[in-house]
C-alpha positions in Angstrom: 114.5 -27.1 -50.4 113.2 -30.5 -48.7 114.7 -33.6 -49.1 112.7 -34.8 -51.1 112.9 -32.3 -53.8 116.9 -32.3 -54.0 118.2 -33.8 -57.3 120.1 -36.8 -56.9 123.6 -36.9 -57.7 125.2 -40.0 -59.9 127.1 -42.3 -57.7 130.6 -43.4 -59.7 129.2 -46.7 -60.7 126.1 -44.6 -62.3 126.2 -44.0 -66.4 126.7 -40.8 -67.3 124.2 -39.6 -69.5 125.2 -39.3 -72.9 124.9 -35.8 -74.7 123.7 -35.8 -78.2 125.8 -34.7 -80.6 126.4 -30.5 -81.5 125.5 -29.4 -84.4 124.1 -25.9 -86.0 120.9 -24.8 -86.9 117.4 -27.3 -85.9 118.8 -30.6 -87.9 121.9 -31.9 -88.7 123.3 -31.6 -91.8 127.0 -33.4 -91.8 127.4 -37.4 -91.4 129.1 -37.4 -88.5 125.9 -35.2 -86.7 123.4 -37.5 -87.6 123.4 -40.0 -84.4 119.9 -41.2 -84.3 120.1 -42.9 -88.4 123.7 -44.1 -86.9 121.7 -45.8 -84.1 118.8 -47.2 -86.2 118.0 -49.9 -83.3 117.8 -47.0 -80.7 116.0 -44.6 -82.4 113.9 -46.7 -84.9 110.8 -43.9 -85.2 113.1 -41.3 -86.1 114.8 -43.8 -89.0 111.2 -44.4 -90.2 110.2 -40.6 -90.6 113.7 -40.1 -93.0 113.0 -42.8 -94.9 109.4 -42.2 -95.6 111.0 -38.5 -96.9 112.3 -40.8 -99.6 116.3 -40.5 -98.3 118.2 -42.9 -97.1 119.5 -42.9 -93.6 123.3 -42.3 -92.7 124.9 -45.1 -92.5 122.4 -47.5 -94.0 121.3 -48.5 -98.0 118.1 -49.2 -98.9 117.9 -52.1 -101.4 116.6 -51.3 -105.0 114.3 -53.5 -107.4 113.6 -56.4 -104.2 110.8 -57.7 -105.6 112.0 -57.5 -109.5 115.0 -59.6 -108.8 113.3 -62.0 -106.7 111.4 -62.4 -109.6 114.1 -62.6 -111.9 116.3 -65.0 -109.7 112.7 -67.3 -108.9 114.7 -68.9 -105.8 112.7 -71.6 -103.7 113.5 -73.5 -100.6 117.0 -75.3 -100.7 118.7 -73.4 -103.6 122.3 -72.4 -103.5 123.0 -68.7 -104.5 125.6 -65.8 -105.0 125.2 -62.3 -104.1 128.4 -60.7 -106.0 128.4 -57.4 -104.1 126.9 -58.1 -100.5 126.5 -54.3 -99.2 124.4 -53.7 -96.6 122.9 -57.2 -97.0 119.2 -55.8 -98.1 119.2 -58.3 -101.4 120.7 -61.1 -99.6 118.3 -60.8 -96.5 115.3 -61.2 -98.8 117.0 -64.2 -100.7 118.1 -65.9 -97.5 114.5 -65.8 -96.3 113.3 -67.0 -100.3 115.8 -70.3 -100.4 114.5 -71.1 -96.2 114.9 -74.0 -95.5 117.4 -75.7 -96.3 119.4 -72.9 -98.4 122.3 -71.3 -98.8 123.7 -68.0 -99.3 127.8 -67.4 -100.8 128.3 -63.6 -100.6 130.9 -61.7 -101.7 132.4 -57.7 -100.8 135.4 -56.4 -101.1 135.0 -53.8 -98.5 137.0 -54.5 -95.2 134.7 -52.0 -93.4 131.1 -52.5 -94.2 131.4 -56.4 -94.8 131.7 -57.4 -90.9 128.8 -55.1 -90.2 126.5 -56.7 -92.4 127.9 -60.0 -91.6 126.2 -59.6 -87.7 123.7 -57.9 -88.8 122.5 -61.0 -91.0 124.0 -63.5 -88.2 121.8 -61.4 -85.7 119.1 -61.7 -88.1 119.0 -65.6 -87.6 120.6 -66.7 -91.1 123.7 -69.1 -89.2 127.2 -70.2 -90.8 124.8 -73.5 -92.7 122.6 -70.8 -94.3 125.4 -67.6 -95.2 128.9 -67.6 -96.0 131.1 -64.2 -96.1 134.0 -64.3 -98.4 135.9 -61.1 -98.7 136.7 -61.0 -102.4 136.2 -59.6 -105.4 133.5 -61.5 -108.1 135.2 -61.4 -111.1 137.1 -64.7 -109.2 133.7 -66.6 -108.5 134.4 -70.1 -110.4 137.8 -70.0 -107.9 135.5 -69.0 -104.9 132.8 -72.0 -106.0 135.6 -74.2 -106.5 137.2 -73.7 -103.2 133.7 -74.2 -101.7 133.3 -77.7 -103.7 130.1 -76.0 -105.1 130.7 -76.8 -109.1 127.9 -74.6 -110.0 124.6 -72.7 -108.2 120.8 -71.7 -108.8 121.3 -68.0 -108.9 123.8 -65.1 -109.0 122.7 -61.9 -108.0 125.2 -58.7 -109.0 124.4 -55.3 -107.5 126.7 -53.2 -109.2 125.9 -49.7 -107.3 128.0 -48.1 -104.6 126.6 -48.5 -101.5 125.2 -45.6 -99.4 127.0 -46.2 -96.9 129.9 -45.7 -98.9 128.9 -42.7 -100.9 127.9 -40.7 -97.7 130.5 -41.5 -95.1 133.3 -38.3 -96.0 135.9 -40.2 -94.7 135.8 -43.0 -97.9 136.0 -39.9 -100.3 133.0 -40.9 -102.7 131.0 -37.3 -102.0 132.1 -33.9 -102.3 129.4 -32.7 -100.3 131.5 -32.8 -97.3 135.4 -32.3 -97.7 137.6 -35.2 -97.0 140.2 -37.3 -98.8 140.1 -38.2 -102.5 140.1 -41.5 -102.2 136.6 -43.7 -103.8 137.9 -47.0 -103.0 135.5 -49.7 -102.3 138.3 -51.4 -100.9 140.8 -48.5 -98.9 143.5 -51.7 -98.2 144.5 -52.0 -102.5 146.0 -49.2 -104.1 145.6 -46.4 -105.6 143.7 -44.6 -104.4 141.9 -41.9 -106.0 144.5 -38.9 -105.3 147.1 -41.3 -106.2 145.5 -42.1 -109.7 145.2 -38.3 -110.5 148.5 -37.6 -109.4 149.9 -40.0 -111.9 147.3 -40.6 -115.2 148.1 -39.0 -118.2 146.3 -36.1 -119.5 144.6 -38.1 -122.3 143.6 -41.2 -120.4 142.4 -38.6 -118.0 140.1 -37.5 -120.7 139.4 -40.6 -121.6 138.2 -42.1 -118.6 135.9 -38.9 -118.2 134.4 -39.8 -121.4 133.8 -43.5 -122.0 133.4 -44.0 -117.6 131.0 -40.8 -117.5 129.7 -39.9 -120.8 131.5 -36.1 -119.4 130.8 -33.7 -122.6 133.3 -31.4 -121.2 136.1 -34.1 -121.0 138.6 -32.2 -122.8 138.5 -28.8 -121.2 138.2 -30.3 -117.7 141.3 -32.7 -118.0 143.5 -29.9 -118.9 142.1 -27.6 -115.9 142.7 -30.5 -113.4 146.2 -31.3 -114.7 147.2 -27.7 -114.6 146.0 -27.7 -111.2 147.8 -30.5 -110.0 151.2 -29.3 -111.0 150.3 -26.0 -109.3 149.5 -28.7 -106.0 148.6 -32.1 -105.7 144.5 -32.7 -105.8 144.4 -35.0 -102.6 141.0 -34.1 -101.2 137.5 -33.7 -102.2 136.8 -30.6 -101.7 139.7 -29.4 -104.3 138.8 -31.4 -106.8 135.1 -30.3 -106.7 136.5 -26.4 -106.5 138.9 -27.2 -109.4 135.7 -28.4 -111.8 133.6 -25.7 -110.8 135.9 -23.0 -111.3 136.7 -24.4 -114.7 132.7 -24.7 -115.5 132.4 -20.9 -114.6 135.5 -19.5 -116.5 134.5 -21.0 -119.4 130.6 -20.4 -118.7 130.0 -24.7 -119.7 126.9 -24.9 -116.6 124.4 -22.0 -116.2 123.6 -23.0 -112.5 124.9 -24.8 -109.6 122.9 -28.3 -110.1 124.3 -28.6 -113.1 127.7 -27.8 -111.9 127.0 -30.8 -109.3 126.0 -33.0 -111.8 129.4 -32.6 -113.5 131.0 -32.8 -110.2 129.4 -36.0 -109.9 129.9 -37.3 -113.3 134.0 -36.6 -112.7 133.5 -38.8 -109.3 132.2 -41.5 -110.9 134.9 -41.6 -113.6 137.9 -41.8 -111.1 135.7 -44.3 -109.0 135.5 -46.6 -112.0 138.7 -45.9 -113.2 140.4 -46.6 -109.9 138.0 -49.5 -108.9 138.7 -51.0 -112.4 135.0 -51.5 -112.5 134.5 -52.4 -116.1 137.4 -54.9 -115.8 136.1 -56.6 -113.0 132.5 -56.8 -114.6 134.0 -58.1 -118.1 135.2 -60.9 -116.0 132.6 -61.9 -114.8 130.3 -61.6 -117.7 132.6 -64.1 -119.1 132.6 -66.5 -116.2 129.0 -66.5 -115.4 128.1 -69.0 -117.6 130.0 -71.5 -115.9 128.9 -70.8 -112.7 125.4 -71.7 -113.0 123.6 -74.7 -113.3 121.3 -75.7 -116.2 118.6 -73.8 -115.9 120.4 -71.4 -113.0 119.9 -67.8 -113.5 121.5 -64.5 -112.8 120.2 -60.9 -112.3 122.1 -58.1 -112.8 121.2 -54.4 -111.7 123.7 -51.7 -112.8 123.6 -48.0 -112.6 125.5 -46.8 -115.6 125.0 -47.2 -119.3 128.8 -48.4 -119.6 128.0 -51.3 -117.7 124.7 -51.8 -118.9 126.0 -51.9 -122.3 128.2 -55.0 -121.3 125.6 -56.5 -119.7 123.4 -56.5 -122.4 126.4 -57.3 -125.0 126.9 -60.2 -123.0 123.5 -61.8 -122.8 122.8 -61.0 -126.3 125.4 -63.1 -127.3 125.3 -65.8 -125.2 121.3 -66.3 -126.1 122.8 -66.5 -129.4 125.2 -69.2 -128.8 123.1 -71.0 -126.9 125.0 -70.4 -123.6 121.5 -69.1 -121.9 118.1 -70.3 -123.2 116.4 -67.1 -122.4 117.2 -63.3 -121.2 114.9 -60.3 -119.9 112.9 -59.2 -123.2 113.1 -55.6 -121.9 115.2 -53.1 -119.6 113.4 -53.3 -115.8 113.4 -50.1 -114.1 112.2 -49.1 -111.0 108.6 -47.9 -110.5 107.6 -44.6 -110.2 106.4 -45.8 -106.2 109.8 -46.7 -106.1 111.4 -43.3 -107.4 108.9 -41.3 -105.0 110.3 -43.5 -102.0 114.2 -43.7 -102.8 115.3 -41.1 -105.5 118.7 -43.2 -105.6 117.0 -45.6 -107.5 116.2 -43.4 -110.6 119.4 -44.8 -112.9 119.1 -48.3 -111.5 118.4 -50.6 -114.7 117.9 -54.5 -114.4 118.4 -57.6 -116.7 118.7 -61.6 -116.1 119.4 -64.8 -118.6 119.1 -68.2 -117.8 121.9 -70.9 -118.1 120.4 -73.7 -120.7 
């Protein structure tokens, strides 16, 4: 072999190369195998072909309803706005570009993990300290977040009340059964309980009755008596025994003729404990009642939830206060997404949207 043909060998002050990550079979499956949506800046092509599949890369959300809310919210140049529930900063990107120049931007998360991700990835974006402020805190105290601010009112709120994907895909926050890992569905892991600590301690009847009124679950009854009997037998701290508990009890009793349905139950019993352990119908009662005074004459808020609970409130709430004159006008009609939408991001198929304006 000539010189010229022998490989060269990395010096010690050479990078190694780095090795992708193992996984079985010709794509990966698990969250943790996925490196190329993990590294959307690296491998940008690859992100594009799985999200024009209609899914939603790991690690990343796609935003739902942009272009309804930004008609909904109407902002122009120099308004001052809320986003309640930041995420991965897809809504407030496109707002923060609306209210240019001279805008600004409050938003609000609750989530120790993904906020200081999306806070450089807006800061990176361009959108400085004069245009976006972070606050780490939960919206049903927004008049005592404005206040602290010296803002006595604002233009727009924005609420996105869905779980974020990154959220519901990464096994280690215990929002998906799909892989196993702890049972614990908080959007913020620092307050307690969590999730395995809830169960370990709820009643059997406000078990049932968070499957019910938080999940609409017509099996309530028969599946809060198989997962209380199974936690005395041992305590239900990960996901994967929670999601063998309910489908063992859907078989023996024949309640769901296939698997999908099975998963949709599964799914249905998530939801519950997340909303239950969140207090997520608390939190949006207060701020139902607050929003009122947090908007300017003539300010308006949009709201997108995902469940008919909380669009029931939402609804209730605007009804009422077009009523009492609190708002001078709300969405005639339910918004949904279109079915472009749907094809592109299946995720978006419960999403349901209203506004109001302040009068």
């Amino acid at each position: 072999m000539t010189s010229d043909s022998t490989p060269s060998i990395p010096t010690g002050d050479a990078p190694r190369p780095q090795r992708r990550v193992r996984y079985s079979g010709k794509n990966p499956r698990r969250f943790s195998e996925k490196y190329k949506e993990h590294a959307a800046d690296q491998y940008g092509a690859d992100v594009a072909k799985v999200v024009a599949s209609g899914k939603t890369p790991a690690g990343m959300h796609r935003p739902i309803l942009v272009r309804e809310i930004l008609e909904s919210l109407a902002p122009k140049p120099g308004s001052v706005m809320v986003d309640c529930t930041l995420g991965y900063g897809g809504h407030a990107r496109e707002i923060l570009g609306a209210i240019a120049p001279g805008g600004r931007l409050i938003g609000l998360d609750v989530d120790p993990i993904e906020q200081p991700k999306t806070l450089e990835r807006l800061r990176s974006a361009g959108f400085g300290p004069d245009a976006f402020t972070a606050v780490r805190r939960n919206f049903a105290g927004l008049p005592q977040i404005l206040a602290e601010l010296g803002l006595d009112g604002v233009d727009g709120i924005l609420a996105d009340l869905g779980v974020s994907s990154m959220q519901l895909d990464d096994p280690a926050r215990g929002f998906t059964f799909k892989e196993d890992g702890p049972l614990d569905l908080r959007l913020n892991p620092e307050r307690s309980p969590s999730a395995s600590e809830w169960l370990a301690r709820v009643s059997r009847g406000d078990l049932e009755t968070a499957l019910r009124d938080h999940a609409d679950e017509p099996h309530a009854t028969v599946l809060a008596d198989a997962i209380v009997a199974a936690r005395q037998r041992e305590p239900i701290t990960r996901t994967a025994r929670l999601a063998a508990v309910i489908r063992e009890t859907l078989r023996t009793g024949k309640l769901a003729s296939t698997r999908d349905l099975e998963n949709i139950c599964i799914r249905r019993v998530f939801q519950a404990l997340r909303i239950a352990v969140n207090d997520e119908f608390g939190v949006l009662d207060g701020l139902l009642r607050n929003l009122p005074y947090c908007l300017k004459s003539g300010g308006r808020v949009a709201i997108l939830s995902f469940h008919s609970g909380e669009d029931r409130r939402v609804k209730k709430a605007f009804q009422e206060g077009l009523r009492s004159g609190v708002y001078s006008e709300i969405a005639p009609e339910l918004i949904r997404p279109d079915a472009e939408e749907l094809r592109s991001n299946p995720r978006s198929s419960p999403a349901k949207l209203r506004w109001a304006v302040r009068a």
